[in-house]
C-alpha positions in Angstrom: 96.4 120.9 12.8 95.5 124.3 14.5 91.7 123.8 13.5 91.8 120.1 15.3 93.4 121.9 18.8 90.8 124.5 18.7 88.0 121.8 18.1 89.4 119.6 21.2 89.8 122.7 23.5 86.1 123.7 22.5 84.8 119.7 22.9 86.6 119.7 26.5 85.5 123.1 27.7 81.6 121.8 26.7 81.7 118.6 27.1 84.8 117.4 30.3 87.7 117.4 31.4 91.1 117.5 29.9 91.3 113.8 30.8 88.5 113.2 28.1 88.9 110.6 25.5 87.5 112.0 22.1 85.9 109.1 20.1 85.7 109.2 16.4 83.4 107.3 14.1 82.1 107.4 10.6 78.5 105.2 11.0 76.6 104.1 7.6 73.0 103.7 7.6 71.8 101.6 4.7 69.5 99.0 4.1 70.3 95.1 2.8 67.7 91.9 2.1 70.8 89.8 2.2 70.9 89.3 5.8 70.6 85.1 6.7 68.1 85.5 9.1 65.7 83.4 6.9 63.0 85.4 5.2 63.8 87.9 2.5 63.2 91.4 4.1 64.7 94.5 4.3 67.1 95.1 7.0 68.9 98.3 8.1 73.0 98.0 8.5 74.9 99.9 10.5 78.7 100.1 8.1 76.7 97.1 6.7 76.6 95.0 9.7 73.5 93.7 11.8 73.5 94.5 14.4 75.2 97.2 14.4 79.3 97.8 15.9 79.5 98.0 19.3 80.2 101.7 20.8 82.8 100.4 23.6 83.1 103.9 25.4 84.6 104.6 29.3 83.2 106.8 31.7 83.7 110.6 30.3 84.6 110.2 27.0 83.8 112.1 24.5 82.0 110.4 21.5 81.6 111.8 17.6 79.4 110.0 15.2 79.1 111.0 11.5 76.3 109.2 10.3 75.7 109.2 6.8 71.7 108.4 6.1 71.7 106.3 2.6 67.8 105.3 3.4 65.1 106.2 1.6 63.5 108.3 4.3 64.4 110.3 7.4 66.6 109.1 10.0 67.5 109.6 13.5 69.8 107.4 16.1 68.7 107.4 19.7 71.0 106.2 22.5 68.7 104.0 25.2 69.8 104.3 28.7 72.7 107.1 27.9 72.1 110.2 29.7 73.7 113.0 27.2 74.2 114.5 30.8 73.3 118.4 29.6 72.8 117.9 26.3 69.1 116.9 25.3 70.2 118.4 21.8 71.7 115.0 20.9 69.4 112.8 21.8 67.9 111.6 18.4 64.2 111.3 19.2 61.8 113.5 16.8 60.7 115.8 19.6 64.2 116.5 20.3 65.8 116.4 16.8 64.7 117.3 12.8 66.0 114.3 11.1 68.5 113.6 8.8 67.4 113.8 5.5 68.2 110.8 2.8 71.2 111.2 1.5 72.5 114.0 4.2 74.8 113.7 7.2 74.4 114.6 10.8 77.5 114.2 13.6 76.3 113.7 16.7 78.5 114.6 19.6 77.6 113.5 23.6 79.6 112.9 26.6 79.6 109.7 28.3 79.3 111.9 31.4 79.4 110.2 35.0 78.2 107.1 33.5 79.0 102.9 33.6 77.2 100.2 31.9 75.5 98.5 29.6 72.8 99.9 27.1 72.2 100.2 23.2 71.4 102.1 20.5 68.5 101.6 17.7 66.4 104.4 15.0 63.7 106.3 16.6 61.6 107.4 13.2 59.3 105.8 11.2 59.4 102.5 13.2 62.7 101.5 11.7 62.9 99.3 14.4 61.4 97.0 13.4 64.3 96.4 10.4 67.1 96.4 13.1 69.6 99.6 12.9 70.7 98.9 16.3 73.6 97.8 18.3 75.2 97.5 21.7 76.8 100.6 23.7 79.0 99.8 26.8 80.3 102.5 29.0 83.3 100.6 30.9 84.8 102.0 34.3 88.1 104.1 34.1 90.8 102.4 35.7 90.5 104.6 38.9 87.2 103.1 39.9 87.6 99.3 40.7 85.0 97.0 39.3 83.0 95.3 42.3 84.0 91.9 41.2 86.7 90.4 39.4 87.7 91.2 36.2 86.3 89.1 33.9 88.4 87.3 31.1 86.1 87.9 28.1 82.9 90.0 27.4 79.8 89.1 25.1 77.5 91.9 24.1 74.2 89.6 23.8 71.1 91.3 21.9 67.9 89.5 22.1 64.3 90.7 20.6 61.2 89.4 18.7 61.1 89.7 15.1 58.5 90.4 12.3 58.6 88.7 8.9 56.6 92.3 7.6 58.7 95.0 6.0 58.9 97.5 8.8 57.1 100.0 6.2 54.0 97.5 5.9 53.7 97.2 9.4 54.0 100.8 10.0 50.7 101.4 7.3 49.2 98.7 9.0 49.0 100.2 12.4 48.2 103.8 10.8 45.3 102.1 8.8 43.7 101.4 12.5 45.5 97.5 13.0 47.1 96.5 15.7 50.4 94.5 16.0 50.1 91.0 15.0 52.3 87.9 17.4 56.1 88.1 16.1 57.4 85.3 14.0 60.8 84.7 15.5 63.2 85.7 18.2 66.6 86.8 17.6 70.2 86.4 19.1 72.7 89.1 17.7 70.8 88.8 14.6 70.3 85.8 14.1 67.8 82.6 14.0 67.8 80.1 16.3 70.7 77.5 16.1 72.8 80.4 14.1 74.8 82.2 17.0 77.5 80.7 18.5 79.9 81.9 21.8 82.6 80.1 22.0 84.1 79.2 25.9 87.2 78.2 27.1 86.6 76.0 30.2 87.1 77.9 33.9 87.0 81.4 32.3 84.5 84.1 33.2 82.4 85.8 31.2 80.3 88.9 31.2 77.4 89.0 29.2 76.0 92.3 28.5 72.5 91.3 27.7 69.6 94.0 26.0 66.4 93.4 24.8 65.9 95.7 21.7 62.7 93.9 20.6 59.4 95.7 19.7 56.8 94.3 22.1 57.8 91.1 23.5 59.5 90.3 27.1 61.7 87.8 26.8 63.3 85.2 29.7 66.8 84.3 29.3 68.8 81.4 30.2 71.7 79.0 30.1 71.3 75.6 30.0 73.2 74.0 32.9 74.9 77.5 33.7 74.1 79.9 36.4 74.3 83.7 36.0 75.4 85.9 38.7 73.6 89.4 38.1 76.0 92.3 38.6 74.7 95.6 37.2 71.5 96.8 35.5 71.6 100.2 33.2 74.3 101.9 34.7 74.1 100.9 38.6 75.9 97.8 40.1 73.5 95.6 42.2 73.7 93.3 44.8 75.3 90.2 43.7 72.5 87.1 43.1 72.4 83.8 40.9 70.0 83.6 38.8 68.6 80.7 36.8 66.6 82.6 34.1 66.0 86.2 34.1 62.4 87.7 32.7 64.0 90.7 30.4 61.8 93.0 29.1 61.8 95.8 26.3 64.3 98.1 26.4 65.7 96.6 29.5 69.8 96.3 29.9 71.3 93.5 32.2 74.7 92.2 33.0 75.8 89.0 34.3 78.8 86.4 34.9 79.0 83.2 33.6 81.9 80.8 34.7 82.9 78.4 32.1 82.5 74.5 32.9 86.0 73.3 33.8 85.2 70.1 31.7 81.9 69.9 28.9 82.1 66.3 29.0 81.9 66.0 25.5 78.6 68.7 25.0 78.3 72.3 24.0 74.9 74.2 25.8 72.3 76.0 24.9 71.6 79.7 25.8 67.8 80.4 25.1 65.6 83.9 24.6 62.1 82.8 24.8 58.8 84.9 24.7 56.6 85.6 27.9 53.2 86.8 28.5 51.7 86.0 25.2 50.2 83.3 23.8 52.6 82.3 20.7 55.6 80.5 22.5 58.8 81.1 20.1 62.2 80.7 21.1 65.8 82.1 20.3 68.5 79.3 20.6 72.3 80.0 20.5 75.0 77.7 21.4 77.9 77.9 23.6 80.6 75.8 22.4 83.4 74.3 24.4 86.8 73.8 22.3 86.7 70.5 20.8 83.2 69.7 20.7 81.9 71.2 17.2 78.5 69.6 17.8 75.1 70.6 18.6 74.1 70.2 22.6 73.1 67.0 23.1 70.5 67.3 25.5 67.5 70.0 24.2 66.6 72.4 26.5 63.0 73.9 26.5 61.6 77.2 28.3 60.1 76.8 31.4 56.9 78.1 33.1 58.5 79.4 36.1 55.0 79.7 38.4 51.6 79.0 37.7 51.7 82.7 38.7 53.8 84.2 35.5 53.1 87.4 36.2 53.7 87.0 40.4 57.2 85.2 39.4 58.4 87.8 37.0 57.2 90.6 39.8 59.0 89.1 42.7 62.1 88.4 41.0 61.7 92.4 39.5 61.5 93.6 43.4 64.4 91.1 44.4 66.9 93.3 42.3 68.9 95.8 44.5 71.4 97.9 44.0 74.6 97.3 46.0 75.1 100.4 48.4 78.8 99.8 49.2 80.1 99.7 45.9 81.4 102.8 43.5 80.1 102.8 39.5 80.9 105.7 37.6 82.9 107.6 40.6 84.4 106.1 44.0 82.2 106.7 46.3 80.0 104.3 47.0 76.3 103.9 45.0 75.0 104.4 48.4 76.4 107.6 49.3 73.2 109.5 47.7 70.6 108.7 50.5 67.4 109.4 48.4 64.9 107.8 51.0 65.9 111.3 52.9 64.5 113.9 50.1 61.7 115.3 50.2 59.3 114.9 47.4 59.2 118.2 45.3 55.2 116.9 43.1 53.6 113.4 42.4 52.9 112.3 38.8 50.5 109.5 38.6 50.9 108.7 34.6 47.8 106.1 33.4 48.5 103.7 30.3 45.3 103.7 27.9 44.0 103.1 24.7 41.2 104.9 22.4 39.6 105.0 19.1 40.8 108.5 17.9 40.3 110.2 14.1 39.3 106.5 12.8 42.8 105.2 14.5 43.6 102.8 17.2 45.7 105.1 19.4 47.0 104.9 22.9 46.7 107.5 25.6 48.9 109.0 28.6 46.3 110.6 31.3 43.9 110.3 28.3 46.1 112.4 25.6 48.0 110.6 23.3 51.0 112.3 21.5 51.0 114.1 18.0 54.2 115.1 16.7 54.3 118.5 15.5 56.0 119.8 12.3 58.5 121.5 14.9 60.2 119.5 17.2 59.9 120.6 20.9 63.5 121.1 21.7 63.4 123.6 18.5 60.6 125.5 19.5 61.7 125.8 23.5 65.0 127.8 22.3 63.4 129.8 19.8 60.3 130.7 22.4 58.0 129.4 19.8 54.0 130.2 21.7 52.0 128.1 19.0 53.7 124.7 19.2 53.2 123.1 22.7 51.2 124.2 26.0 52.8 122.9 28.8 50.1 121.3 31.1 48.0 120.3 28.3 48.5 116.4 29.9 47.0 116.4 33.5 49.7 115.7 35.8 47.0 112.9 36.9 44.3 110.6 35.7 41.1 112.7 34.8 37.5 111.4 33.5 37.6 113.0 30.6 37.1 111.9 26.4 40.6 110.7 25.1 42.3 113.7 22.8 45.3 114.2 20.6 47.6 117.0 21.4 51.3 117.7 22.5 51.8 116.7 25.9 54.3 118.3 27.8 55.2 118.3 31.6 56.9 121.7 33.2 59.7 121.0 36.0 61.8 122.8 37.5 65.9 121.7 38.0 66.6 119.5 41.0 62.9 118.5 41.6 62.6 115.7 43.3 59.4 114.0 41.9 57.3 110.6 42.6 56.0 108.8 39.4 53.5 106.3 39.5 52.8 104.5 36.3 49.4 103.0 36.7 48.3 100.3 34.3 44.8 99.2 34.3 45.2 97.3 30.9 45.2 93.5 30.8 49.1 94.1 28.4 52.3 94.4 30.0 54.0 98.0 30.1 57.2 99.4 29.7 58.7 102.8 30.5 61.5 104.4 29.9 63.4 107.9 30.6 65.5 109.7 28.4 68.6 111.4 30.4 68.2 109.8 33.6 67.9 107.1 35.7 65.5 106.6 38.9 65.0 104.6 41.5 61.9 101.7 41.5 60.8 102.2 45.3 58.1 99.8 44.9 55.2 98.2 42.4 51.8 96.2 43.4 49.0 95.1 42.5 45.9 96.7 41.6 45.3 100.2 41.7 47.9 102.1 43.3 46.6 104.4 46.6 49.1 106.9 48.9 49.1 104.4 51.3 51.2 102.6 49.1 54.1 104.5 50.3 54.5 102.9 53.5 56.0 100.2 51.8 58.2 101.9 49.7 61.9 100.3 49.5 63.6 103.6 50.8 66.6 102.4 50.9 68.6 100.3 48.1 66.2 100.6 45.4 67.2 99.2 41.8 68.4 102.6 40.3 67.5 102.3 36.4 66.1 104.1 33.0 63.4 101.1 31.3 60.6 99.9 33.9 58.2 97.4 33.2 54.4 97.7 34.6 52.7 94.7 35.1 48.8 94.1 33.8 46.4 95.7 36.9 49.6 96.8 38.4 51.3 99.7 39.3 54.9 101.0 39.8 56.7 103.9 41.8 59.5 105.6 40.8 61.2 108.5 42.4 63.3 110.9 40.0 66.1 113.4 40.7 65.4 116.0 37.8 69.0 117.2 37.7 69.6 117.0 33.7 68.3 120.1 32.2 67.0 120.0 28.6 63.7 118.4 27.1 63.5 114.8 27.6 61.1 112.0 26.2 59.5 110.1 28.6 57.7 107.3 26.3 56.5 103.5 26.4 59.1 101.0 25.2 56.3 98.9 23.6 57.1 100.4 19.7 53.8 99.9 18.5 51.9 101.9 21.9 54.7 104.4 21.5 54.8 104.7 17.7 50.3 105.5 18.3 50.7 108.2 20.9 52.2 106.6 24.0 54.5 109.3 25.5 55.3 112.5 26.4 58.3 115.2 27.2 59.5 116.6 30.6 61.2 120.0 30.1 63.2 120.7 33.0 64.3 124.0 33.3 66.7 126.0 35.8 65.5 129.6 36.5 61.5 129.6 37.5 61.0 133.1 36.6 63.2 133.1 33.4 62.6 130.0 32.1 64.6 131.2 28.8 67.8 131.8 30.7 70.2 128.9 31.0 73.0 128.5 32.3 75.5 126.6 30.2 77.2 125.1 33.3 73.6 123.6 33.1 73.0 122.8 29.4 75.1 122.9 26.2 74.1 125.4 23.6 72.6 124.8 20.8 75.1 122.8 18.1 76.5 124.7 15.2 75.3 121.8 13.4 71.8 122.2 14.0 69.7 120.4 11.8 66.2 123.0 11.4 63.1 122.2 10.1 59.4 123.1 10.6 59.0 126.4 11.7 62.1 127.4 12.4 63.8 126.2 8.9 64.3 129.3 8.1 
């Protein structure tokens, strides 16, 4: 008894306030080949279930996960579009973490700090991915901030991504034996083939559907077949309310919407739909949404569209359509609107260029021409124990440089509360996707072509989409600008797994003192866990 008050003094002093929930769970990672998704693989089960159990968290709660690794290989959890606000210690990517070890356990513990919305969790080693592992997170309001629309009566969490016939471990040697990714096979819907899901609707209700693509490469466009879909929040921030026939949803990328219910089916149940975009194998995910009393399949099929001759100029202008709703509160009361970030001024500008190159007899891929090796020591490791030998900061050029592509360790120095502009540029012919470990930004404007300062002028300065996962569009760039107020060492990496899995990423450490960069505050990070996993050089 006295050892479990200590424990929830220490979690609130670190972690919140008094008014904290603490969340306990016991997670088992394990793999299972019988899974009905109709070819005899491998797939990884969370407390054997695919996908995994939902994390339903509220804003500030605490959350403690045991998770007990019964792979064969190392393990590691990461938690896509949760901000582990102060605490880059938790955040389960390898230059972050040592892994759990088969046959060990690891507890995690994270606040859902200052937080709302909808985001999910999946492995981040050995592309375990591509077995499945993951599972939906939400991050609900407390009761104090009203939701900007009314309460809906049920919630779905919806989790849609391609699918690979391949054993994750084949494709893995595939890609390090200089391959590349071949077309997926299927698309999934919570798991499961097309025609297998089914979400059941009672007629007039609303419904939020929390919808995720945890794929590996693929964007997907999502619909409902004679239902339209009001778009309320993206990753955390509410936007401004808009119906949508189809949305294009793309790696990584977290959306939520409401669905009213038919008041009559006349005698049909509907189809919901994932289908692929931007590649030429056209696969489809179907689920059903069933009405009571009508058992049967939907009468009428319903088939993806081609939105635009211009599939690329659709998806864009629908992308730049979504705002975020100034007038509304999300995680506190004050409005979204309140932090006027079209009045800061711009601390640096990163202009980060996609690329790919034939290095050491490999097909790798390249951030400002470096592309990512892993040392034996994770970054986060060797940052606390001032290890010289393992990183350089500024080995990646803060810019695109004519120079030969070159593996190394890239990280980026920054200072607490920089305010910086990223430009992603892609000059590739492929889609791209980005994402932020602990934060969110703001997408102030993408183009085509190659992206020039002029571009600035026609910045959205104003209600910008505030989000973590960005997508780049072939020839394109995009513009993000980025409050670095989340000390620690975070990943910033591509969402495709295959570019990131070759090289496609690198680490921000943000620290708080620019002459002592060793001393931290820890009203401005959370010491390093008792439970510290060590490995590499610091094992010892």
């Amino acid at each position: 008894m006295y050892t479990n008050f200590f424990f929830y003094i220490f979690t609130i002093s670190t972690f919140g306030s008094v008014h904290s929930k603490l969340l306990h769970f016991d997670w088992v990672v394990s793999v299972s080949s019988n899974v009905p998704i109709g070819d005899p693989k491998e797939v990884i089960m969370i407390n054997n279930q695919f996908p995994g159990p939902l994390l339903n968290t509220t804003t500030n709660d605490v959350v403690i996960i045991n998770v007990y690794n019964n792979l064969t290989e190392p393990f590691l959890m990461t938690w896509n579009g949760v901000q582990l606000r102060r605490n880059s210690w938790q955040d389960g990517v390898e230059g972050t973490n040592c892994p759990i070890m088969p046959g060990k356990k690891w507890t995690y513990k994270f606040q859902m700090k200052d937080q709302i919305g909808s985001f999910f969790y999946f492995p981040s080693l050995f592309f375990q991915k591509a077995a499945g592992g993951y599972g939906p997170i939400r991050i609900n309001n407390v009761e104090t901030v009203p939701l900007p629309f009314a309460r809906p009566d049920y919630e779905y969490d919806i989790l849609i991504g391609d699918w690979y016939f391949d054993e994750y471990k084949d494709l893995r040697i595939s890609l390090e034996d200089g391959c590349k990714m071949p077309f997926p096979d299927a698309i999934l819907i919570n798991g499961m083939r097309s025609n297998q899901a089914i979400f059941e609707f009672q007629p007039g209700a609303t419904y939020r559907l929390r919808i995720s693509n945890v794929g590996l490469k693929t964007t997907l466009n999502f619909k409902i077949q004679d239902h339209e879909m009001l778009l309320v929040e993206t990753e955390g921030a509410y936007t401004l309310k808009k119906y949508h026939q189809n949305l294009d949803i793309h790696v990584g990328q977290s959306y939520s919407v409401l669905v009213t219910a038919k008041n009559h089916s006349y005698g049909s149940s509907y189809h919901m739909l994932a289908s692929s975009r931007f590649i030429p194998r056209e696969l489809s995910g179907l689920a059903s949404i069933r009405y009571p009393g009508f058992d049967v399949e939907p009468l009428v099929a319903v088939y993806p569209d081609e939105p635009s001759q211009d599939k690329y100029g659709y998806s864009m202008e629908q992308a730049l359509s979504i705002r975020t709703d100034l007038l509304v509160g999300a995680a506190r009361r004050n409005p979204q609107g309140s932090y006027v970030y079209g009045s800061i001024n711009i601390s640096r500008t990163l202009i980060l260029q996609n690329g790919e190159a034939a290095l050491d007899g490999q097909n790798r891929y390249t951030v400002n021409g470096v592309s990512f090796l892993h040392p034996r020591t994770p970054l986060k490791l060797a940052d606390y124990f001032q290890l010289s030998d393992v990183f350089e900061p500024g080995f990646v050029p803060a810019a695109p440089v004519d120079d030969v592509p070159r593996l190394g360790v890239s990280v980026i120095d920054a200072n607490y509360h920089d305010f910086v502009h990223v430009v992603f540029q892609n000059p590739l012919d492929s889609l791209q996707t980005w994402h932020s470990d602990g934060y969110n930004f703001f997408v102030v404007g993408m183009g085509r072509g190659k992206w020039e300062e002029g571009k600035m002028e026609t910045y959205n300065m104003i209600d910008a989409i505030y989000r973590s996962t960005i997508q780049v569009y072939p020839y394109s760039w995009t513009a993000i600008l980025i409050k670095l107020d989340n000390q620690g060492m975070w990943n910033l990496r591509s969402q495709d797994a295959e570019k990131w899995y070759l090289g496609q990423e690198l680490y921000i450490r943000v620290k708080g003192d620019v002459n002592d960069p060793f001393k931290i505050s820890p009203r401005d990070e959370a010491p390093i866990p008792a439970n510290v996993i060590k490995c590499g050089k610091v094992a010892d």
